[in-house]
N, C-alpha and C positions, 0 to 999 in steps of 0.2 A: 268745124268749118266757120262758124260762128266767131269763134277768136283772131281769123283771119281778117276779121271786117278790122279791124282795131288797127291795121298797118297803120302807118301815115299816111300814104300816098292811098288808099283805099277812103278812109275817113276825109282825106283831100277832095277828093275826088266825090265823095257824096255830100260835101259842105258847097262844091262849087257848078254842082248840079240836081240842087235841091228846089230850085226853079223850072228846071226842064219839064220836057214830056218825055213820062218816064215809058209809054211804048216805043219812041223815037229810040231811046236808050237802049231799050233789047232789040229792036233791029238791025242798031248801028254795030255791036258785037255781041260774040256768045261768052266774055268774059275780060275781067280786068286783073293783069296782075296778078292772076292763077284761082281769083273766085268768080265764081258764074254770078253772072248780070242779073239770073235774076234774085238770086240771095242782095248784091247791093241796091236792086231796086226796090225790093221787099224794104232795105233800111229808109231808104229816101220817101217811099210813099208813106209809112207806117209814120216817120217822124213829122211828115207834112201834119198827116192827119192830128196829130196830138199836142199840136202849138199850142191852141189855147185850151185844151183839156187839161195836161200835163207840160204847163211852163218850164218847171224845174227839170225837168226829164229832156225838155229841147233844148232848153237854153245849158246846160251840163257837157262838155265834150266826152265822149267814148262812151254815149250809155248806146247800150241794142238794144233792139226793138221786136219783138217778137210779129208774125205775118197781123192783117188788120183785123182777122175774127178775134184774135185775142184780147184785141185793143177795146175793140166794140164793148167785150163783156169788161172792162176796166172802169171803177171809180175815178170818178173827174179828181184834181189835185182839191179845190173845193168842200164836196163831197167826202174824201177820205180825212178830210183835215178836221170836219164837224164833226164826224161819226168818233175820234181818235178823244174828243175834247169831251166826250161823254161819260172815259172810265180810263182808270188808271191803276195797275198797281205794281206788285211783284214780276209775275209770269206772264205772257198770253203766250196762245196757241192759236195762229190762224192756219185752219185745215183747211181752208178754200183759196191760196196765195194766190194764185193769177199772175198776174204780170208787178204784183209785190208794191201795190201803188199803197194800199189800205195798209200792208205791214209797214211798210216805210213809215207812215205818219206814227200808225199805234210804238212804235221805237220810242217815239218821241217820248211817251207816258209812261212807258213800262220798262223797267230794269232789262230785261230780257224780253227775247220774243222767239216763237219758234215758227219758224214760217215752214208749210207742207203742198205739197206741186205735185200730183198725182204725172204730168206729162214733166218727164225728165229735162228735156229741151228747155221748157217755158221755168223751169225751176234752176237751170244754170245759167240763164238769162239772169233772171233777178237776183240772182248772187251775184254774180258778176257787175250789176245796178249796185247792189246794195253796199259792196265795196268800193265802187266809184261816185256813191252819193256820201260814203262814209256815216253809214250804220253799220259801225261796230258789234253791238249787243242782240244782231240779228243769226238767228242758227237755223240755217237751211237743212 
């Protein structure tokens, strides 16, 4: 369902009511264009929230966003970019990937990286990031 968000007219439609009130929105319908309201209101509040946590991530067209507990436990862009500048080598393996903010940066340093997402959902989310932020060298 989650690939559905990526329409045009859905991704439209949440760039041009990224200002609204997003209970107005599930009141006004139980669905847009065949995804339920509250899946793209899930994208619009979760992207609110992450502006200035995760710039790259908002300012990016077509990334998803997983609901806002996910967000909560996620590295600021900041935060993940100090930690990444720490170590560098060959390999990593990040066994904790989350919403893949922390793999994203360590990409940057390491040849390869292996990102691990115990919840399937929150782990095809970030593949699907990781392919539209173009990290290549990332293996979900």
């Amino acid at each position: 369902m989650y690939r559905a968000l990526l329409h045009t007219k859905i991704q439209a439609f949440i760039n041009a009511n990224r200002d609204k009130d997003i209970h107005e929105l599930l009141l006004k319908q139980s669905d847009y264009e065949g995804v339920p309201m509250r899946l793209i209101v899930e994208q619009i509040e979760s992207s609110n929230r992450i502006k200035s946590k995760l710039p790259k991530w908002y300012n990016t067209a077509d990334i998803l966003y997983p609901n806002k507990a996910f967000l909560q436990q996620s590295s600021s862009e900041s935060t993940a970019r100090y930690k990444s500048e720490l170590i560098s080598g060959e390999t990593m393996i990040d066994i904790t990937g989350g919403f893949g903010v922390d793999s994203y940066f360590f990409s940057h340093r390491f040849k390869k990286l292996v990102y691990c997402e115990r919840n399937k959902d929150l782990a095809e989310l970030a593949e699907h990031n990781f392919n539209v932020l173009k990290a290549d060298n990332i293996q979900v």
